[in-house]
N, C-alpha and C positions, 0 to 999 in steps of 0.2 A: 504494500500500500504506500511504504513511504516513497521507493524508487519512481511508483505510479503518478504520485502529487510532484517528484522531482520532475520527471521527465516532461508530465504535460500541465503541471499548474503553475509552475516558474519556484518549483520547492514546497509549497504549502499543500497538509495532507488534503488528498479527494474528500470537496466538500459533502458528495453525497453519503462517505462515512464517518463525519465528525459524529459528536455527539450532539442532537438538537435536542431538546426534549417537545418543542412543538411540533417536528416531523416524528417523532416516537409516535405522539399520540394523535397523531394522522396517518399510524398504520406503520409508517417506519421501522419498525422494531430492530430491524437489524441494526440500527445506529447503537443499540445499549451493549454491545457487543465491540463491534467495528469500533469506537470511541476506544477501545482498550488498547489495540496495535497504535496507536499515535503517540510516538517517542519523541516527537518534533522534528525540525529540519537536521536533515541530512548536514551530520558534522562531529566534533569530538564530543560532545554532550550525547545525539546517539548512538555512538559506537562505544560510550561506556557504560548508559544507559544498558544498551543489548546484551552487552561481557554479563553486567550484575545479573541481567537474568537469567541468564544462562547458565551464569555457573549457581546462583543460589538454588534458583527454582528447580533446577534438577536434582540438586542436595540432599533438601527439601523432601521432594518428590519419592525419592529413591531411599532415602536413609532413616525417613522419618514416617512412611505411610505405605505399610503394606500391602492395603488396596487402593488402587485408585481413584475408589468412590470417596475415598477420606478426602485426597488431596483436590479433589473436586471442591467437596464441601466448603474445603478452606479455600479455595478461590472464589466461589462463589459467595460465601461471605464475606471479602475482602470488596468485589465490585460490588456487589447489593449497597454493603453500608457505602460507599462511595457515593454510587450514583444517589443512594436518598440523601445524601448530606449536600450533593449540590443541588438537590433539586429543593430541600429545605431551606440552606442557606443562602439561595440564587447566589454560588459562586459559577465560575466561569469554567465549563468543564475542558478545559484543555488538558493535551499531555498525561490521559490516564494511565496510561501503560507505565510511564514514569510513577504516578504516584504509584501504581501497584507494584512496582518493580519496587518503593520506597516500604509498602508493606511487607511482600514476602522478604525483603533483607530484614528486618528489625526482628520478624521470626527465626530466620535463621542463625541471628547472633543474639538470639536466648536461649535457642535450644543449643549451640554452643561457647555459651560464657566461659570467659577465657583464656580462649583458643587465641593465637596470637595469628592475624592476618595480613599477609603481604600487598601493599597497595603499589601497583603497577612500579615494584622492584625497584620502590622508591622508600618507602619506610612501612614499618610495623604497626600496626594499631590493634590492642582486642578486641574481639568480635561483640562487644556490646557497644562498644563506639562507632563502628562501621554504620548504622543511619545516620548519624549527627555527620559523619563526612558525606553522606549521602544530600544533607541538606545543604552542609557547605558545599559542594561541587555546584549544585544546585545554584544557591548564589552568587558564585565567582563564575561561572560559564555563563548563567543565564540574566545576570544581572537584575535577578528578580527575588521577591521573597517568598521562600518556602513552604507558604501558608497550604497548599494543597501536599505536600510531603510529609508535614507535619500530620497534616491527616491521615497518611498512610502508617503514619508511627503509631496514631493515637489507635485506629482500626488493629494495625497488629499485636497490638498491647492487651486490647481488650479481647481479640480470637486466642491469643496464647494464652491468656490467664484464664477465660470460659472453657476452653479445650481441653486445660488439666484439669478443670474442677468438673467435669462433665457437664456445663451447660449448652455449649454445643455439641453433638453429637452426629457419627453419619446413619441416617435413617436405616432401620434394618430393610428395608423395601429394597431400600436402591441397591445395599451389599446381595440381596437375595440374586437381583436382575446380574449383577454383576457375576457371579459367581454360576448361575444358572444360565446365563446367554452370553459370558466373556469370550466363548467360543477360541478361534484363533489368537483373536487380542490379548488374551487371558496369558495363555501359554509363551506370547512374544513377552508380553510386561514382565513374568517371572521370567525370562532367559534375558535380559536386560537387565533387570534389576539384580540379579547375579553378580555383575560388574561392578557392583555400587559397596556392593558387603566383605 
């Protein structure tokens, strides 16, 4: 999507995938979705953007969530409460993949506290301070303030701590369907996830 908005909108993502909420609720729906791949212009901001998610989310994915109805769940709670806090707060939904890239990292340096993290083979920081540089990269590249990243901390604050205390949970429905129709998929996830253990 983003090379899409480079090539033919002069850089800026395809407007028909932002997120509008008055094209949502004129049938839209794919926007609550599509709003999510929007890392911003094509530059060092998205290319460290993509690295974090890449290497978190699959971490994550892989090391922390044996099915991946779980790791659903937790996505899916991370965009839900997004999109209703901007639709509460009329902030400006830009750059969601960014804040969600802001939330799954705050998860992944609590689940390991600690751990000492190499930032681009430049200096060391512990994996609980990894979002706070998250916000400052944020700041220094984008010239702006990190009031929507802050959101993604504040979100995975409250999934991490609901998650150990089982108030979120993934519905037994879904692990049923999972387990009962993962068919092929099923069998590749556990031969991948292999790699990770």
């Amino acid at each position: 999507m983003t090379l899409l908005g480079y090539a033919t909108q002069g850089g800026d993502f395809p407007s028909f995938a932002t997120l509008d909420f008055r094209c949502v609720f004129r049938g839209q729906i794919w926007r609550l979705l599509t709003g999510f791949l929007n890392y911003g212009p094509f530059g060092l901001s998205y290319l460290l953007t993509t690295q974090f998610v890449w290497t978190y989310m699959s971490a994550i994915e892989r090391l922390n969530h044996p099915h991946p109805t779980e790791f659903f769940v937790m996505l899916l709670t991370g965009m839900s409460s997004m999109l209703l806090s901007y639709l509460l707060l009329g902030l400006p939904p830009q750059l969601l993949a960014h804040n969600l890239s802001t939330f799954l990292v705050y998860i992944w340096s609590r689940i390991h506290e600690g751990m000492e993290v190499n930032l681009m083979e430049l200096f060391n920081v512990k994996a609980e301070y990894l979002p706070w540089f998250f916000l400052l990269q944020t700041f220094l590249l984008e010239g702006q303030l990190p009031t929507l990243d802050l959101l993604g901390i504040v979100f995975g604050h409250v999934y991490y701590h609901w998650s150990r205390e089982g108030v979120i949970t993934t519905p037994g429905w879904m692990m049923r369907i999972w387990e009962e129709r993962g068919g092929r998929w099923k069998r590749e996830y556990e031969i991948i996830g292999q790699d990770f253990r």
